[in-house]
N, CA, C and O atoms as a MOPAC input file, in Angstrom:
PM7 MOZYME 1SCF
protein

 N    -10.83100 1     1.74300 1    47.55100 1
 C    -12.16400 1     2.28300 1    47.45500 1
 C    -12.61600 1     2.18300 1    46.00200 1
 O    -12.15900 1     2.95000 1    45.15400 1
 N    -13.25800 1     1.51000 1    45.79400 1
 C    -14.22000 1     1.57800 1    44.35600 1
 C    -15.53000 1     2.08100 1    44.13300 1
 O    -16.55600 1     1.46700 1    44.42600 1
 N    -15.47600 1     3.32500 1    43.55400 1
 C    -16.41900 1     4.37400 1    43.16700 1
 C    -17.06900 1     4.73900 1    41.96100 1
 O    -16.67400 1     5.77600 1    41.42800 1
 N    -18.29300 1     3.88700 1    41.23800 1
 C    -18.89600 1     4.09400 1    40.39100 1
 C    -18.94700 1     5.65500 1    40.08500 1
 O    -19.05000 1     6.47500 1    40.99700 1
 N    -18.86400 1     6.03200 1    38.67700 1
 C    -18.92100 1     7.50900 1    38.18000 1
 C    -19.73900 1     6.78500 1    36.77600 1
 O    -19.52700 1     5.74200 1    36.15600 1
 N    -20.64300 1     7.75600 1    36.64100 1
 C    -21.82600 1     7.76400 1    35.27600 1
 C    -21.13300 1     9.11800 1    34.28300 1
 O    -21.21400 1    10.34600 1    34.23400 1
 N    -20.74000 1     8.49500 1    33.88700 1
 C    -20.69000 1     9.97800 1    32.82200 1
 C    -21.51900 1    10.45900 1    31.97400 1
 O    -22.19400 1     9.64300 1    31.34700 1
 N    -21.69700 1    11.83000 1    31.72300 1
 C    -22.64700 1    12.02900 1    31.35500 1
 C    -23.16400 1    11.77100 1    29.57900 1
 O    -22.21100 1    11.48900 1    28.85300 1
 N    -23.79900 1    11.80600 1    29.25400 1
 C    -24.14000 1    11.05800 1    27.94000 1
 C    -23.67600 1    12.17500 1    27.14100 1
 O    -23.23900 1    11.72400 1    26.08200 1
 N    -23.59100 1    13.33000 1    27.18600 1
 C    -23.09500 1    14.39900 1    26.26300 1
 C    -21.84200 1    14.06900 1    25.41100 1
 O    -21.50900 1    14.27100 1    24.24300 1
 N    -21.16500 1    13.33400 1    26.74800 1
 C    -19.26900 1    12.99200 1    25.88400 1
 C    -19.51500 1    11.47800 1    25.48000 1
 O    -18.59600 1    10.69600 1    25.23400 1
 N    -20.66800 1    11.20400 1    25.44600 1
 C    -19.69800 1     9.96900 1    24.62600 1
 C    -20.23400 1     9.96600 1    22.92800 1
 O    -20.02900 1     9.04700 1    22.13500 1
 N    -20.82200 1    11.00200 1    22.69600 1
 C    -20.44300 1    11.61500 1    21.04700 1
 C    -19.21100 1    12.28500 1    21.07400 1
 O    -18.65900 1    12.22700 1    19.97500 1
 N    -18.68800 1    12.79200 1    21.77500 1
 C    -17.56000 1    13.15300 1    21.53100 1
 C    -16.04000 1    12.47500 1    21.71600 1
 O    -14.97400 1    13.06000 1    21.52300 1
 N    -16.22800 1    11.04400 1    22.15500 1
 C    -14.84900 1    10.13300 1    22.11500 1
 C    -14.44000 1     9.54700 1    21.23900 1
 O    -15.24300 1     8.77100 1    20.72200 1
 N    -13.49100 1     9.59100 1    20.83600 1
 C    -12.78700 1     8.79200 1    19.54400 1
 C    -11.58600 1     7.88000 1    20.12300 1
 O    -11.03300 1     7.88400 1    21.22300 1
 N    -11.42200 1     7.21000 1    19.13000 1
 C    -10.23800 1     6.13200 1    19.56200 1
 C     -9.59100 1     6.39500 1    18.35200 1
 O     -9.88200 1     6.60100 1    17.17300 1
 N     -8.20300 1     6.27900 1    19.37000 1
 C     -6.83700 1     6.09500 1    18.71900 1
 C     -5.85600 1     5.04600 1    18.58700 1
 O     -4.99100 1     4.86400 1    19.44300 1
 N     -5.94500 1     4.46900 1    17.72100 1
 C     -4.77500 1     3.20600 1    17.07100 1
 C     -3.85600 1     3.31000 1    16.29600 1
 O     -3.77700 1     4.05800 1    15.32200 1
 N     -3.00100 1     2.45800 1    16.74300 1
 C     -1.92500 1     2.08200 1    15.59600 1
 C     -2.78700 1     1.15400 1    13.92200 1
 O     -3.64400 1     0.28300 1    14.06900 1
 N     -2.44400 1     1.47600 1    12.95300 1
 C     -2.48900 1     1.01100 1    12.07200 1
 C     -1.47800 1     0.91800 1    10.84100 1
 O     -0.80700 1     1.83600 1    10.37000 1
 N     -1.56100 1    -1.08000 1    10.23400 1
 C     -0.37100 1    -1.49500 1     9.35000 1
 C     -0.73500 1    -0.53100 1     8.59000 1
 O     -1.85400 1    -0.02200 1     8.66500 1
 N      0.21100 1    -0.15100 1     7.72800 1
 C     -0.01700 1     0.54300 1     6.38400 1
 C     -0.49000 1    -0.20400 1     5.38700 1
 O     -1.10800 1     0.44100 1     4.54000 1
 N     -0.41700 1    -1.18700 1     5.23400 1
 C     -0.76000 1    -2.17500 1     4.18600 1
 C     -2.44900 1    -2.59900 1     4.18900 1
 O     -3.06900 1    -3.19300 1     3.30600 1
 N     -2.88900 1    -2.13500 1     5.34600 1
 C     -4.47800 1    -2.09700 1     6.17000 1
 C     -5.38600 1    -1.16000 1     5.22300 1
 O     -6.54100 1    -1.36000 1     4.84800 1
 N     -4.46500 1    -0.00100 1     4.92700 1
 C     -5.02400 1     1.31100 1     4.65400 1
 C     -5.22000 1     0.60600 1     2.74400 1
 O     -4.70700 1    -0.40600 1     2.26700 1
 N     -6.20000 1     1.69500 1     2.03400 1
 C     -6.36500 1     1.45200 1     0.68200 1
 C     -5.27200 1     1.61000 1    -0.19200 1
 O     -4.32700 1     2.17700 1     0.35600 1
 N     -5.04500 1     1.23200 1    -1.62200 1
 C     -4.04300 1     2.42000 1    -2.28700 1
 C     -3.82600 1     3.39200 1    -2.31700 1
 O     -2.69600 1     3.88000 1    -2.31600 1
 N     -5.33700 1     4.22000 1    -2.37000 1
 C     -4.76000 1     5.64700 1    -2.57500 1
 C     -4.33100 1     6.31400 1    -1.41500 1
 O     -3.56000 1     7.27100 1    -1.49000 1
 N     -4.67600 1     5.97800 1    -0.57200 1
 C     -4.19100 1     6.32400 1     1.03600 1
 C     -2.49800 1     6.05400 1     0.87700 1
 O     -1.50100 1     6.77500 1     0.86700 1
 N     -2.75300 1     4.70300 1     0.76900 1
 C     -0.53200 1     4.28600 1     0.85100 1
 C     -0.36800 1     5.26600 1     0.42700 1
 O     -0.01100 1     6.24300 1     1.08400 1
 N     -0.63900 1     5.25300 1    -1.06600 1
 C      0.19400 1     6.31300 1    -2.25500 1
 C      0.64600 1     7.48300 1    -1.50300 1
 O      1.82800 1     7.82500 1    -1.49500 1
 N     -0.49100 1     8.24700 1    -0.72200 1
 C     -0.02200 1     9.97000 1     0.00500 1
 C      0.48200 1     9.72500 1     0.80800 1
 O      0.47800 1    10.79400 1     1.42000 1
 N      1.18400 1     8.81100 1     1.59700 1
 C      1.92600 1     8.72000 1     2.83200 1
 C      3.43100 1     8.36600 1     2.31400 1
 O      3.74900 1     7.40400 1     1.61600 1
 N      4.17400 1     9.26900 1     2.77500 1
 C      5.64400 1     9.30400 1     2.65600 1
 C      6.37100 1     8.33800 1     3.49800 1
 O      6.45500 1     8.55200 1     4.70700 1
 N      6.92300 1     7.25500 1     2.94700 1
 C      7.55300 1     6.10500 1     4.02900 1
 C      7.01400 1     5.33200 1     4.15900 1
 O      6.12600 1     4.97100 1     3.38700 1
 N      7.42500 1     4.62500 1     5.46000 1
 C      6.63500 1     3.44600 1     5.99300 1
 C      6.82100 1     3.54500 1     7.86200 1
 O      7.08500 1     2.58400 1     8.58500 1
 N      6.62800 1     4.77100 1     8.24800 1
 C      7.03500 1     4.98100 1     9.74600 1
 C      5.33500 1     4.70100 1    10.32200 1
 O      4.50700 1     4.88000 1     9.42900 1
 N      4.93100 1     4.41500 1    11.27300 1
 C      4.13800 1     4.62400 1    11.95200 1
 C      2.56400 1     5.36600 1    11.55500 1
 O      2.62100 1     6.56600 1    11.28700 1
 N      1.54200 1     4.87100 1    11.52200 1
 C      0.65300 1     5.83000 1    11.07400 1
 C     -0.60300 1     5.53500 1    12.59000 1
 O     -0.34300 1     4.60100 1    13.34900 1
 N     -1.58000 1     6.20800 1    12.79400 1
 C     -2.08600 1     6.37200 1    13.59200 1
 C     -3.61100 1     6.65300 1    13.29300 1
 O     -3.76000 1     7.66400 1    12.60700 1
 N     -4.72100 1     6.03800 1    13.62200 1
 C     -6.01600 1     6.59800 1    13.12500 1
 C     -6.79800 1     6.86400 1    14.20000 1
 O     -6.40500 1     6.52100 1    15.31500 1
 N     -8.03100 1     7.51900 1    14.03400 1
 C     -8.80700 1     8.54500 1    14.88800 1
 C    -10.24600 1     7.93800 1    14.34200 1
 O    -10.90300 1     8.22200 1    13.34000 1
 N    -10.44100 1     7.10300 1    15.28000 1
 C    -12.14200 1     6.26100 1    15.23800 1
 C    -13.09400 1     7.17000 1    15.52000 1
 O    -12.85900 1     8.33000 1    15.86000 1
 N    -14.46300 1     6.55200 1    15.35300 1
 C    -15.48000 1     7.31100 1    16.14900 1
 C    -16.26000 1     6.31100 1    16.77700 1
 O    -15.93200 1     5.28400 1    16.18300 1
 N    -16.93100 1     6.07300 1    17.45900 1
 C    -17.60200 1     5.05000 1    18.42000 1
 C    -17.63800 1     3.89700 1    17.77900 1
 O    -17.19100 1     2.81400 1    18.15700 1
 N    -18.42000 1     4.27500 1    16.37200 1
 C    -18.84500 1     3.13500 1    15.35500 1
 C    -17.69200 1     2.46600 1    14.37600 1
 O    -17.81000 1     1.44800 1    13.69400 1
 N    -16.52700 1     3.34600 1    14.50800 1
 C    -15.58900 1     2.45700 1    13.75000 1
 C    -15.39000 1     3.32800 1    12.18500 1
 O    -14.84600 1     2.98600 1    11.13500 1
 N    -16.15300 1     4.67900 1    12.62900 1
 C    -15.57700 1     5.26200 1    11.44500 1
 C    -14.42700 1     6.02600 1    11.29600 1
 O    -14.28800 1     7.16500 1    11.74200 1
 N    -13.26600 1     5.13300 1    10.40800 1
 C    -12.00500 1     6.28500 1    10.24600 1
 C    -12.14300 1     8.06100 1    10.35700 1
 O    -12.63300 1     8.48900 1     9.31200 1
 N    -11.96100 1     8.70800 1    10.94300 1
 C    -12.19700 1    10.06400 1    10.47700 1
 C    -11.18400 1    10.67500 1     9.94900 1
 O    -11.28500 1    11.57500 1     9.11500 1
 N     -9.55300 1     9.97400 1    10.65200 1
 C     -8.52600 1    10.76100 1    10.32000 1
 C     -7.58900 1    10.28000 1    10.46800 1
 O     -7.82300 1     9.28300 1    11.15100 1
 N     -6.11800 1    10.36900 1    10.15800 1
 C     -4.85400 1     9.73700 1    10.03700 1
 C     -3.94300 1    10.29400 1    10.46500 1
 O     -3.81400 1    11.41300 1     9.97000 1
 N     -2.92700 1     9.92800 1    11.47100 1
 C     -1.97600 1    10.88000 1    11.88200 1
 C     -1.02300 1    10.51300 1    11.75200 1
 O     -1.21300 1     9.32600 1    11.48600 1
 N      0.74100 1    10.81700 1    11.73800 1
 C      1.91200 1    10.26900 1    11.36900 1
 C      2.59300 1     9.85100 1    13.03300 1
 O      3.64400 1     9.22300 1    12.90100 1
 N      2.31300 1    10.01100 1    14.08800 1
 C      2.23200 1     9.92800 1    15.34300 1
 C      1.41400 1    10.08700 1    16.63600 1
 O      0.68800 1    11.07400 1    16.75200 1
 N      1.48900 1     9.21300 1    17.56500 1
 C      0.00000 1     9.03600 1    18.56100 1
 C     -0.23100 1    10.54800 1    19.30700 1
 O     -1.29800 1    10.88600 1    19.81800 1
 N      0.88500 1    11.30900 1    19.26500 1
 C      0.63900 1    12.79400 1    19.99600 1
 C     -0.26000 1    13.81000 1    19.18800 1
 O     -1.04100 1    14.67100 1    19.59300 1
 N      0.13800 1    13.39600 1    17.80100 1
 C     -0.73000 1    14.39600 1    16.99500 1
 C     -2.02900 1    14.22400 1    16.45500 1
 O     -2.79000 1    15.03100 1    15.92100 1
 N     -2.16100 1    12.69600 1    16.76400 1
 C     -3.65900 1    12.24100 1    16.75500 1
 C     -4.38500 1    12.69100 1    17.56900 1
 O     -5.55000 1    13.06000 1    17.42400 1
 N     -3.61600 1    12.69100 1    18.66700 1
 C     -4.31400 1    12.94900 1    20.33100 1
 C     -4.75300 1    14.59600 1    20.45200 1
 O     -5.79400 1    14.96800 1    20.99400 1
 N     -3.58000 1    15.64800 1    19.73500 1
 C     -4.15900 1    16.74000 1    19.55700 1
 C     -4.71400 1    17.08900 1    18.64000 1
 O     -5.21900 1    18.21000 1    18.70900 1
 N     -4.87400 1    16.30600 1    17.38600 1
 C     -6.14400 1    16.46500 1    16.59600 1
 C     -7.58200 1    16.57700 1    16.96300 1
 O     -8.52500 1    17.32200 1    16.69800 1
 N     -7.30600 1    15.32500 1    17.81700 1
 C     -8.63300 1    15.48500 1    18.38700 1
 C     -9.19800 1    16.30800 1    19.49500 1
 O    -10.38700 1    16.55900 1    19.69500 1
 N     -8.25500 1    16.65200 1    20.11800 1
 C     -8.56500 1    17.61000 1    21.12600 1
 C     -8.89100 1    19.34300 1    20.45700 1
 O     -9.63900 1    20.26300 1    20.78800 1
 N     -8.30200 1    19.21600 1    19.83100 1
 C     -8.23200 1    20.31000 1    18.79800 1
 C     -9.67100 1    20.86000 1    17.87000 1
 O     -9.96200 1    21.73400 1    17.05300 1
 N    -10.24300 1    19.83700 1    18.52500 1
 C    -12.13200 1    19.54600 1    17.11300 1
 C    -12.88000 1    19.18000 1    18.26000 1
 O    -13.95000 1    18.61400 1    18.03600 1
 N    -12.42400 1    19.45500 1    19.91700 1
 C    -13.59900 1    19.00100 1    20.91600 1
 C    -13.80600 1    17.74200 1    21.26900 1
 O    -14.77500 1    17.49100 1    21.98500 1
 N    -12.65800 1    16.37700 1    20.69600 1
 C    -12.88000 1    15.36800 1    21.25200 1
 C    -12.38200 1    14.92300 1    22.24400 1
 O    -11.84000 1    15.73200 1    22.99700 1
 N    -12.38300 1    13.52900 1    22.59400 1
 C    -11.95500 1    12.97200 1    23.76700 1
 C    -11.43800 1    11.96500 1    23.09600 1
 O    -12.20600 1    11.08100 1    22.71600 1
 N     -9.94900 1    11.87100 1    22.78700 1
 C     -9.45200 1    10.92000 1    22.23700 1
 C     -9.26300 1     9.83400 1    23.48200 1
 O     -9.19000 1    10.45300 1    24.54300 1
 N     -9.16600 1     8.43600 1    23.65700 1
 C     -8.52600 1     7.18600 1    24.11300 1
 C     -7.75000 1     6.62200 1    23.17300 1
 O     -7.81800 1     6.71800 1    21.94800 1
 N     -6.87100 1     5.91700 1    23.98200 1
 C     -6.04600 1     4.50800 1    23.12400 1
 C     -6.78100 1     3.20100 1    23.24300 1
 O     -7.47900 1     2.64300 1    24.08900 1
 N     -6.29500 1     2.93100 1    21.94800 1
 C     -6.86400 1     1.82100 1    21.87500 1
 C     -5.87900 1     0.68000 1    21.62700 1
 O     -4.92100 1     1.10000 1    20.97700 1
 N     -5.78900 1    -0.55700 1    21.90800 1
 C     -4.75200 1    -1.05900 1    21.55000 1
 C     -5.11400 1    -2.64500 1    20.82200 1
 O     -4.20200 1    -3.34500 1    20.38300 1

């Protein structure tokens, strides 16, 4: 069964995307504050603006849930 659903326009200011990102992607001063080289994770907004950085995809995911968003993966 395939069932069109409209969502409503309210949430899609509120979805962000979540990716993996190289570290080497990120600026200097960004590298510089990150301890290691494990995994880092960023928190888009529709348009592609970084908002935030996480050290793993769970804590991105409750970052954002945490501020009212609707995180996805992105891959």
């Amino acid at each position: 069964m395939h069932i069109q659903f409209n969502f409503p326009d309210q949430d899609k200011d509120h979805i962000v995307y979540v990716r993996l990102v190289d570290l080497a992607d990120l600026p200097e001063e960004v590298q510089e504050q990150i301890d290691g080289d494990g995994p880092v994770y960023a928190i888009h907004t529709g348009d592609g603006e970084r908002i935030a950085l996480a050290r793993d995809r769970n804590l991105a995911f409750a970052l954002a849930r945490t501020n009212e968003m609707v995180p996805v993966s992105v891959h």
